[in-house]
Structure formats: C-alpha cells, structure tokens
C-alpha positions as CSV (number, residue, x, y, z in Angstrom):
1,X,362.4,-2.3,0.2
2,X,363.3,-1.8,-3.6
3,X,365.1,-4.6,-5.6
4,X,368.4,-4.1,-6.7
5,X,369.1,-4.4,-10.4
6,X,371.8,-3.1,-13.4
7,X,369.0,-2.5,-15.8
8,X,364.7,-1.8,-15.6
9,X,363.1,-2.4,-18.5
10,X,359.1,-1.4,-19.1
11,X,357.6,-3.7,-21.5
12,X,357.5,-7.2,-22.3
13,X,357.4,-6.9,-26.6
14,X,359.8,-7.3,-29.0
15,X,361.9,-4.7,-28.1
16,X,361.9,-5.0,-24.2
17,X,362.6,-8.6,-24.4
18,X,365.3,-8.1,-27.2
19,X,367.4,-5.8,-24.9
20,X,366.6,-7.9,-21.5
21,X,368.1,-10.9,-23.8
22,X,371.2,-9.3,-25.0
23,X,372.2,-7.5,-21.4
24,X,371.6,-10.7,-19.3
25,X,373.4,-12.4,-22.1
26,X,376.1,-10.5,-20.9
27,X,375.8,-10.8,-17.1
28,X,374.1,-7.8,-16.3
29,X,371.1,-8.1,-13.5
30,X,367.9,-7.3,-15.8
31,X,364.5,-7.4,-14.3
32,X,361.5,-6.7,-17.0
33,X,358.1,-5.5,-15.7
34,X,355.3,-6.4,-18.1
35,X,351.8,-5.1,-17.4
36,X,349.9,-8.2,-18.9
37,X,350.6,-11.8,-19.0
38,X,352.0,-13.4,-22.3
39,X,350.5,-14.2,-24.9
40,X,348.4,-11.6,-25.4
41,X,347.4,-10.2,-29.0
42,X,349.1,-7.5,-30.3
43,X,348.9,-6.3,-33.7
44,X,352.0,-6.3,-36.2
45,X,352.1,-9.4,-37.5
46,X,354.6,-9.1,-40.7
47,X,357.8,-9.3,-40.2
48,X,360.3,-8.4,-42.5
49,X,363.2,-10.4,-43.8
50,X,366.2,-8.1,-42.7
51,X,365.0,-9.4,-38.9
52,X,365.7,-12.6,-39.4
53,X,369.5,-11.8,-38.7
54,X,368.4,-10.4,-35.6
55,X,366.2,-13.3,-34.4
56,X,368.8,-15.8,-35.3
57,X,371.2,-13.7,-32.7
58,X,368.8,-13.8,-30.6
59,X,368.6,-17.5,-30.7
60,X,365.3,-17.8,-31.6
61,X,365.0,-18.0,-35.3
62,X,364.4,-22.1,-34.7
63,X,361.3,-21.6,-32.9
64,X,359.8,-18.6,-35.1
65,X,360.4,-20.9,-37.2
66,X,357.7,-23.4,-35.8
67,X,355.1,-21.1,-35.4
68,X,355.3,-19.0,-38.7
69,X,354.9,-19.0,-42.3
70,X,357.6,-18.1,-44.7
71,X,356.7,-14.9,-46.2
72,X,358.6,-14.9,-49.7
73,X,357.1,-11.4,-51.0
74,X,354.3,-8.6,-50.7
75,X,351.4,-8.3,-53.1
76,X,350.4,-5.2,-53.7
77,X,346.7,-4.1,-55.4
78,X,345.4,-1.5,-57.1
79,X,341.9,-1.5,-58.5
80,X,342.3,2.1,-60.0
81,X,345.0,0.6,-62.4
82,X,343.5,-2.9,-62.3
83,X,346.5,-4.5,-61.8
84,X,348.3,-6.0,-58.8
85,X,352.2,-6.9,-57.9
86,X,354.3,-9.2,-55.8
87,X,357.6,-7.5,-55.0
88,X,360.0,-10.8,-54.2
89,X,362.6,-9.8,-51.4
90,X,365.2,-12.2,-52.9
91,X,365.6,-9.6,-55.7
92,X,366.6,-6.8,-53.2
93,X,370.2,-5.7,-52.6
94,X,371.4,-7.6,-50.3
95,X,370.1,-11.4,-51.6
96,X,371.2,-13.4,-48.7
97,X,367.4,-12.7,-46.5
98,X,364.9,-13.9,-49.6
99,X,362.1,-14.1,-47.0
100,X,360.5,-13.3,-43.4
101,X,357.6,-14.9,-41.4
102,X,354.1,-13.9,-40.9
103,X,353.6,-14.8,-37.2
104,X,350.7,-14.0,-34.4
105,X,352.5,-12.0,-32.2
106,X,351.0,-13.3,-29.2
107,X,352.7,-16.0,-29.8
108,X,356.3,-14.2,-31.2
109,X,355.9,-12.4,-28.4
110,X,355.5,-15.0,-26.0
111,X,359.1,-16.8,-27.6
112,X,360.8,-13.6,-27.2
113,X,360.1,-13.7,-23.5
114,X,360.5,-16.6,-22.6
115,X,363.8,-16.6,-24.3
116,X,364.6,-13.4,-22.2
117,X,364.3,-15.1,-19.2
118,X,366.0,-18.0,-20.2
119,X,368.9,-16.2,-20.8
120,X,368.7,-14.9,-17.0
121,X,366.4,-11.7,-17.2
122,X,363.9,-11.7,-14.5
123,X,360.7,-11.4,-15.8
124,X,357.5,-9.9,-13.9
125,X,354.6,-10.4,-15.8
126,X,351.2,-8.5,-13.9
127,X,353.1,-5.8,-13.0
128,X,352.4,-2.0,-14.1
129,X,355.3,0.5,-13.6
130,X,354.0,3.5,-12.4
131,X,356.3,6.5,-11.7
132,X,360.1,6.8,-12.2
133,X,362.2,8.9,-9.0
134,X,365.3,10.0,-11.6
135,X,368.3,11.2,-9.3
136,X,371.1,13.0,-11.1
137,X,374.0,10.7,-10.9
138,X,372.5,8.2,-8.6
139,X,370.3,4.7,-9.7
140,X,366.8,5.7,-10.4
141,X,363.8,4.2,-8.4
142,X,360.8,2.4,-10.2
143,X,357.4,2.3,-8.9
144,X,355.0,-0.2,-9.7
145,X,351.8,-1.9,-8.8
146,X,350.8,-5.7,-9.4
147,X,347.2,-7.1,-10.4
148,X,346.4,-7.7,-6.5
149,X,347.5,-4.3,-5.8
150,X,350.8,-4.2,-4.0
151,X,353.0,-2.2,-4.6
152,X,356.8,-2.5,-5.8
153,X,360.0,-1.0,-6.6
154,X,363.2,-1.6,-8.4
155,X,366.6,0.7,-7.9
156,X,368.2,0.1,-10.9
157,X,371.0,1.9,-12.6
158,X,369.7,2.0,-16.0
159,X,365.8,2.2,-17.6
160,X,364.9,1.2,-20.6
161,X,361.4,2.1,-21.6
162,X,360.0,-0.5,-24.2
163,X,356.1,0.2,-23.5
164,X,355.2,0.5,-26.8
165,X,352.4,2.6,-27.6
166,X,351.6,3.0,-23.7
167,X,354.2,5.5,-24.1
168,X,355.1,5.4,-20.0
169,X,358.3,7.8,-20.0
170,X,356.1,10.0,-22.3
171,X,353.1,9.9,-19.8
172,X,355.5,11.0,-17.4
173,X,358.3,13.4,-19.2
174,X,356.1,14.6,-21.5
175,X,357.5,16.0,-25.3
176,X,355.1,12.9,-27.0
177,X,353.5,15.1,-30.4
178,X,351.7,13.5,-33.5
179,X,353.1,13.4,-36.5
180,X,352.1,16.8,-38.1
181,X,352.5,14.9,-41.2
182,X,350.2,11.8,-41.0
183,X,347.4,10.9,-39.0
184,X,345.7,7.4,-39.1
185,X,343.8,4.2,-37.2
186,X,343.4,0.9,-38.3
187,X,340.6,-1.9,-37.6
188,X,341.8,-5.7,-37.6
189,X,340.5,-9.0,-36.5
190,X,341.7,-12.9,-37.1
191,X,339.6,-14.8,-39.7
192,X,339.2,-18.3,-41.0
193,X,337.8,-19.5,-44.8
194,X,340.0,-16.6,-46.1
195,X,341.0,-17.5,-49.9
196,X,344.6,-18.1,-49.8
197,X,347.6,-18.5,-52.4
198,X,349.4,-21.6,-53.1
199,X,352.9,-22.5,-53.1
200,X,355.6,-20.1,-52.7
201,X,353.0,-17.6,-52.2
202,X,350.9,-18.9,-49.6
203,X,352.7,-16.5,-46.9
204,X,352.8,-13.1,-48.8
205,X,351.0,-9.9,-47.3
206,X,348.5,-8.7,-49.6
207,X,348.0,-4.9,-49.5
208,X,344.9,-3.3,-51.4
209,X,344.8,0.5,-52.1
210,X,340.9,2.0,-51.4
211,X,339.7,5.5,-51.4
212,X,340.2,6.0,-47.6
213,X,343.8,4.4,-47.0
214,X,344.6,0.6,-47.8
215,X,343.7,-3.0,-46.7
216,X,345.6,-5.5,-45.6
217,X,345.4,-9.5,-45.4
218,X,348.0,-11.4,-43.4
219,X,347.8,-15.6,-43.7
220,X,349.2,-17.5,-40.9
221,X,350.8,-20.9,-40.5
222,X,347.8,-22.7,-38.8
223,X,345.5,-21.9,-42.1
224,X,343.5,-18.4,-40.4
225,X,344.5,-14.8,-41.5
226,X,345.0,-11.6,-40.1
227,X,342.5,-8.8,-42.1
228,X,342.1,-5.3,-41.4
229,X,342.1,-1.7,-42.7
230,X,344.2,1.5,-42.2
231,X,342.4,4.9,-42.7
232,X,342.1,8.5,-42.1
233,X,340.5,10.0,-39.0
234,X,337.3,11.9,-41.1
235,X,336.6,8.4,-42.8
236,X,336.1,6.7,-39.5
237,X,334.5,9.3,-37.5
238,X,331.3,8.7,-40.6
239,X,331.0,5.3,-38.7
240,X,327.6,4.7,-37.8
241,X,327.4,1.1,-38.5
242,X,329.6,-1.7,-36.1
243,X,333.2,-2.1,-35.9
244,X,332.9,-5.3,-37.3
245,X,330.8,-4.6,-40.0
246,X,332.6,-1.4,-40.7
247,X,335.8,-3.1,-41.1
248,X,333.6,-5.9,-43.9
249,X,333.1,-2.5,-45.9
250,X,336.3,-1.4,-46.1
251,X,337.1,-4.5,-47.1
252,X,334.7,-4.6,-49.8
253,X,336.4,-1.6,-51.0
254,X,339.1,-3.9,-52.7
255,X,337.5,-6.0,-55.1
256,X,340.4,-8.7,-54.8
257,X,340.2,-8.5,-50.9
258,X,336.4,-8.6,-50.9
259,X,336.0,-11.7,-53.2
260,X,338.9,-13.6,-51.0
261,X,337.0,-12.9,-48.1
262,X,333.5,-14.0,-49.1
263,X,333.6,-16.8,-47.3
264,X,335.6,-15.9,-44.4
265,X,334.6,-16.3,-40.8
266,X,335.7,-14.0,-37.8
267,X,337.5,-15.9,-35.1
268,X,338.8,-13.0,-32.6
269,X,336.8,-9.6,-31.3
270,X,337.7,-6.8,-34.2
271,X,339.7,-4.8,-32.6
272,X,340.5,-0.8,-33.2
273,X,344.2,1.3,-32.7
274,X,343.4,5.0,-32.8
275,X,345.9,7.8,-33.5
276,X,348.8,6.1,-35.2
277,X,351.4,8.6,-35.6
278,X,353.7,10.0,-33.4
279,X,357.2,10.8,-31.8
280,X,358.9,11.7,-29.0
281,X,360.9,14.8,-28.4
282,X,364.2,12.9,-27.5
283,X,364.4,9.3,-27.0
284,X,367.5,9.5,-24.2
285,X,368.1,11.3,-20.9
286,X,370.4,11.2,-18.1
287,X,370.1,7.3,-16.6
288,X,367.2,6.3,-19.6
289,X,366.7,5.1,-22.9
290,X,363.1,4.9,-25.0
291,X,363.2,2.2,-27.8
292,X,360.8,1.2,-29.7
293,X,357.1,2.0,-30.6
294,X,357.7,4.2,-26.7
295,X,359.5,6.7,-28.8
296,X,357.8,6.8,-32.0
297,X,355.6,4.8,-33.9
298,X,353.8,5.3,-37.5
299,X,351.9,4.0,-40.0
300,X,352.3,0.2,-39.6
301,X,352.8,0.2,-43.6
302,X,355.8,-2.2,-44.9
303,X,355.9,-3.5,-41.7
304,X,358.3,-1.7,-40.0
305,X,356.7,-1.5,-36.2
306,X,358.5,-5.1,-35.5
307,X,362.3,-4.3,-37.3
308,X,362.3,-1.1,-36.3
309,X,361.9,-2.2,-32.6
310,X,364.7,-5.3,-32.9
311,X,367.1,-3.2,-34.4
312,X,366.8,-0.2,-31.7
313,X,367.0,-3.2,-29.0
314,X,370.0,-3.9,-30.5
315,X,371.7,-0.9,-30.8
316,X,370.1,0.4,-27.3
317,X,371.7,-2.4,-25.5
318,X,374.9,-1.3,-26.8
319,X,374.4,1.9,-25.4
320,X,373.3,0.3,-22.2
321,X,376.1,-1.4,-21.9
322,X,378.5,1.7,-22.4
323,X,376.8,3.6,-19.3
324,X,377.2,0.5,-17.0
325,X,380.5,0.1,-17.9
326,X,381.4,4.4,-17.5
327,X,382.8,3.3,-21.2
328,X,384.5,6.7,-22.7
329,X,382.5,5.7,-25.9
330,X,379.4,6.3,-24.3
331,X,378.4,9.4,-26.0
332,X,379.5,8.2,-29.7
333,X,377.7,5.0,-28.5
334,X,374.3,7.1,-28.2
335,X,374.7,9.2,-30.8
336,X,375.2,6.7,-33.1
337,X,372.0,4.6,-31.8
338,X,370.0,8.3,-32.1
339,X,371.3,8.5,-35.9
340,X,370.2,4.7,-36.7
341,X,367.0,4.9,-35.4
342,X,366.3,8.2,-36.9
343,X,367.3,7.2,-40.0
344,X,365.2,4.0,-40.3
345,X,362.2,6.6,-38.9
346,X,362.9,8.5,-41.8
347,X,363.4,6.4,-45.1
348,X,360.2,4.7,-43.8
349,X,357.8,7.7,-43.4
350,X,358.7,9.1,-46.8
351,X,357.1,6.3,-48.4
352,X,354.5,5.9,-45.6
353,X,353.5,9.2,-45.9
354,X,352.8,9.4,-49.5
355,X,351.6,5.7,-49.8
356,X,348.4,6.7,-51.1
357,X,349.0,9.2,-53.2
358,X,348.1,8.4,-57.1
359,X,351.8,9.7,-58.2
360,X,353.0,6.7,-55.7
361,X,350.5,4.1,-57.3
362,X,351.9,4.9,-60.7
363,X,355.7,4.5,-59.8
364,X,355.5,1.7,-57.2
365,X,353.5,-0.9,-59.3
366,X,354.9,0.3,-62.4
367,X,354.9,-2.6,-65.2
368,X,358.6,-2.1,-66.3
369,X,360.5,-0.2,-63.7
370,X,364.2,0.3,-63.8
371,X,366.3,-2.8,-62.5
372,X,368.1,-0.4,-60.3
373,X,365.4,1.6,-58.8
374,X,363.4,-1.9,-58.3
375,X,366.1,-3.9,-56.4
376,X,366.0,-0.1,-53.7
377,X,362.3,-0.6,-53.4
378,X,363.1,-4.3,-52.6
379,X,365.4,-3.5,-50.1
380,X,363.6,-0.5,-48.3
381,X,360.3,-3.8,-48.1
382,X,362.7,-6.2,-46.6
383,X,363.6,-3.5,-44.4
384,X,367.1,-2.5,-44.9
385,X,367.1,1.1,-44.3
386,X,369.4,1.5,-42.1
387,X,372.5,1.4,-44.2
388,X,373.6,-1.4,-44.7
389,X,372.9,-1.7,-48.8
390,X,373.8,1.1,-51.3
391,X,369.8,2.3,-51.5
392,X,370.6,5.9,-51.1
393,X,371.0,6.7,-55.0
394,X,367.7,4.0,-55.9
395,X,365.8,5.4,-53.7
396,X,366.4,9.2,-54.6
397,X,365.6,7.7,-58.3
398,X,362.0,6.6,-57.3
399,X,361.4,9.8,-55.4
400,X,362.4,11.9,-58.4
401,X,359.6,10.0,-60.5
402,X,357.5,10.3,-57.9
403,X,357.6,14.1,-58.0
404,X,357.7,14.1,-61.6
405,X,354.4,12.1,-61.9
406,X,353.0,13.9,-58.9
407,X,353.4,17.4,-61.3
408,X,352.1,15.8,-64.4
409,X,348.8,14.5,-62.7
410,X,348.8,17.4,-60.4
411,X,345.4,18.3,-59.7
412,X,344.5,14.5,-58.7
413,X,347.3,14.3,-56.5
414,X,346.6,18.0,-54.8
415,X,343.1,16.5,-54.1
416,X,344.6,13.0,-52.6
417,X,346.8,15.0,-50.3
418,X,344.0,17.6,-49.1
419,X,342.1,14.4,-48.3
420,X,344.4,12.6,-47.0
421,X,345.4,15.7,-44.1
422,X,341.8,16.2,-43.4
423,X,341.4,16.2,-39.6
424,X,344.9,16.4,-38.9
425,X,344.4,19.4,-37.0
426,X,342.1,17.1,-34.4
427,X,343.7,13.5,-33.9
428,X,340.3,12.8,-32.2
429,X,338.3,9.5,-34.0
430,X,335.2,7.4,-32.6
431,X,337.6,4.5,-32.0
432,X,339.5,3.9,-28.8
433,X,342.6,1.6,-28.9
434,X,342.9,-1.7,-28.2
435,X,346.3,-1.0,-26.2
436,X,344.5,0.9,-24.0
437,X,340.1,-0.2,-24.0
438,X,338.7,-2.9,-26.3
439,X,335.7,-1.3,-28.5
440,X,333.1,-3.9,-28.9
C-alpha cells in the first residue's frame, strides 16, 4: 500500500529540507525520504552572506547562529604575486548582509531538518528512493527501500528531487553530462592546532592559489578547521602517496597555508569528491522538479553549492505550489525559476572557470582596483547573482580587464588554460567520492 502525499521530496540537505519547510508551511502533505541519518558530514561548509535572508525565512537564522562563526570576508592568496587579500562583503552592493557563517554542515544540515519537520513535513531518515512510476496526468509512485530492507512507496502528486550529487532523477532519466568546460575533485578533512586569525577575522575563508588548482582553510566555531584542496584530474591521478598525505602536499604548496598548518592535527578520515562538474539536461518534467546540486553542481569555488541550493528551494517551492494549486501561472512560475537558477549557474562558472588563470590573479587581487568594479566582485562573493543588485555593468568591467590582461600575458595564460583542460576528455581520477564510497 503506497502513502498518500501532495509532495515527495528525495534528499534530506539544504535544499530538500528548504522546500519540505516552505510547502508544509503552507499546509501541503510533504514526506522527505533521506538515505542516511542526520548529521552526517557533508562538504560545503561556507556560506555566503546573501543566505542569511533565506535562513532567517526559514526561521532558523537563531540557531545557525549558535553553531557558527561569523564570517565577515574572504582572504584570498597568491604566492606568485606575494601578496594576499581580504575582500569584506559589507563593501558589496547591497550593504545590509556584511557577513555569513562558517558552519559544519552535519550539523546545518541537521537544523534544517529538523526544522522541516517541525513545521509538519514527515521526515524518513534510512530510507533510499529507488525508482519513480511517472504517469501522465496522474500522481507518480515512489519506490524505496529502508536499512532493514523493506520496501516502501509514496503516491504523491509532485517530486522534488534534492539528492544532491546522488543525482537520483538523473540515474534514472538520464541527460546528466560534465561540464565540457571544467573538470575537478577536491580532498578535505577537519583539523585542530590550525593557526587562526583574530578578531573580526577569525571566521574568514582563506583561499590559496597553487600550480594544480587552489587550497582552502575553513575555521569553525568550536576552534577546529575545515582544510582541503581542489585540483585537476592529471594532477591527482600522479598520486602515489596516501590521501592524507597527499592532501599535506598540496597544502604545502601555499606557503601561508602550509606554515598555518604546521602544527595542525587531523581529527576526521580525509575524505575525496571526484568529478566535480556537471549538469542536467533540463531540471523540470511533467509532475517533477530537480533543485539543487541533483541538477547541477560545480566547482565549490565562492561557495556557491549551499546558496545556490536555498535559493532554487525557494523559488522551486513556488513552482510547486502553482502545480498543486492548477494555478494558470504555472508555466511563467517555472520559467521564471529555470531563468533564476540558470543565471546564478552562469555568473558563477565564469569566474569558476577561469579562477586560476594568471590574467584572473592579476585583476582579482589587484592593489587599487576601481571602486565600482570592486563593490561587483563583492557582491558576486556574497552571492548576489541573481539580480537583485546592479552587478551587470561591474562585472562586464572586470571581464573586460580580464581579457585585456589575458592578451597581454598571452602565452602564460595559453599554457594555464591547456593545463588546466588536461584530461577533460576522461573525467576518470584514482579518487572515488565520498557521496558514494569513503577512500581510506
């Protein structure tokens, strides 16, 4: 016998429980099937101020709150120039979010669900959706299976698939492709003894250009930090060392990042996340929605994994809403949640994509860039890129000195970029994700 419900949604992160939150909010039966049981790690651990917003509607801004640190600002490094720079994000555009939170998003995580359920979502935590029966016109059926084995299913009217990078919908529709564009993994663990700031910049990110990609070190409330790397696929299939070693020379790579960590002390397994990039085809169908890392995720530079997935729960439920209701809007309702989320996909990857090219180097940590371009670089880190700020213009300013350095050091930058899409034509690396199989 299948349970009866408005709404199915497929993951228990920030996205899933975002939506689940707003629908039941509004009276709407919503049961969420998570695979795990909260908390559970999860990488992306920055958050970016232009979320807080959405927490606060959420109503959980008080208890992020009480497990994070206030991130004023990002630091970003560059030994090639020798010279490093914290980008405030009370300077941006819109002044009214001056900070975020660094957070372990086991915990986050945890707070968003529970706060989905208190608002009257059913939560089923141990429980793996398996296949979806899509019926033209009629309420799909969900399979599932819990930890003992027994198997489930949900009728519902609507599914939302928030899997993350388990991609289910994908697994099952197909249309998932990498990013022709950029291809990248990442090793991370959680460390104590790491060398941290004082005062108003205890919380910043730190982020450390290296000849493979870029380093990043994340300090949380309780005094341990968050450390790991972000590289191409040629560079980690020369591994022949240990993860955890491997990820200590990368580190080392960053003369600033190695001597803060020369004390520091590993407290969780290192873990690995393969094969960054990718998209699906279309994140909509007849009776479905994808939001979140299960439509497309990339590099986690700036952040973005977390707001992108909040703001597409937030729009999505809109659109959720419209179907259940048979609202005539319900086309211009999706449309306009395709054209948000694209366009937040889009300002991001430009600037993800070209991260680690020397022409970006030169024109992001410039010593006396224009107040104008500045304050769009400022907004597009505190994440508002989905147009709410004027940072059209800025930002078309910083790309056109970004092309302009790019053809005046052109041979350095031609060899960056050939190194940079090295193996892109195999996604294959040594490392298997964490999402999927811990490498020890």
């Amino acid at each position: 016998m299948s349970i009866n419900c408005d709404v199915l949604v497929i993951g228990g992160g920030p996205a899933g429980s975002a939506l689940a939150t707003l629908l039941a909010e509004k009276g709407w039966n919503i049961h969420l099937l998570e695979k795990t049981s909260h908390p559970r790690f999860h990488i992306g651990e920055s958050l970016l101020p232009q979320s807080v917003p959405i927490l606060q509607q959420l109503g959980v801004l008080h208890e992020i709150e009480k497990i994070g640190i206030k991130k004023y600002g990002a630091e970003l490094i560059s030994h090639y120039e020798k010279t490093s720079q914290v980008f405030y994000f009370g300077r941006a555009i819109d002044e009214s979010q001056p900070y975020a939170f660094e957070v372990k998003r086991d915990e986050f995580d945890a707070v968003l669900l529970r706060n989905a359920e208190s608002k009257g979502a059913h939560i089923h935590e141990g429980v793996r959706a398996q296949h979806v029966e899509f019926h033209s016109g009629m309420s799909s059926v969900v399979h599932a299976q819990n930890q003992a084995g027994a198997s489930l299913s949900w009728e519902a009217k609507f599914v939302v698939d928030a899997s993350g990078r388990d991609t289910f919908l994908s697994g099952q529709l197909g249309g998932k492709r990498r990013n022709p564009q950029h291809n990248s993994g990442a090793i991370f663990g959680h460390f104590k003894d790491v060398t941290r700031y004082t005062g108003k910049d205890e919380g910043n990110i730190a982020v450390a250009w290296h000849d493979h990609g870029w380093s990043w070190i994340i300090p949380f409330k309780d005094g341990t930090s968050s450390v790991g790397v972000v590289c191409w696929p040629d560079y980690f299939r020369s591994r022949n060392v240990p993860l955890d070693q491997f990820l200590q020379d990368t580190i080392n790579l960053s003369p600033t990042l190695a001597e803060r960590m020369r004390q520091a002390r590993p407290i969780s397994p290192v873990y690995a996340a393969a094969n960054f990039s990718y998209q699906q085809q279309a994140m909509s169908g007849e009776g479905y929605l994808m939001i979140g890392d299960a439509f497309s995720f990339i590099d986690p530079m700036f952040s973005s994994g977390v707001h992108l997935a909040l703001n597409s729960a937030l729009l999505g439920a809109e659109v959720v809403e419209a179907h259940l209701q048979e609202s005539p809007d319900y086309a211009k309702c999706l449309r306009d949640f395709e054209a948000s989320v694209e366009r937040g996909l889009k300002t991001f990857s430009w600037f993800i994509h070209r991260f680690t090219q020397p022409a970006f180097r030169s024109v992001f940590i410039s010593d006396h860039p224009p107040r104008f371009i500045e304050k769009g670089v400022l907004s597009l880190l505190a994440g508002d890129v989905f147009g709410k700020s004027p940072t059209f213009f800025p930002l078309l300013l910083f790309k056109f000195f970004y092309y302009l350095a790019y053809v005046t050091n052109w041979r350095e930058n031609q060899a960056a970029s050939r190194r940079r899409k090295q193996g892109m034509a195999n996604t294959a690396t040594n490392l298997k994700d964490y999402a999927v199989n811990q490498e020890t």
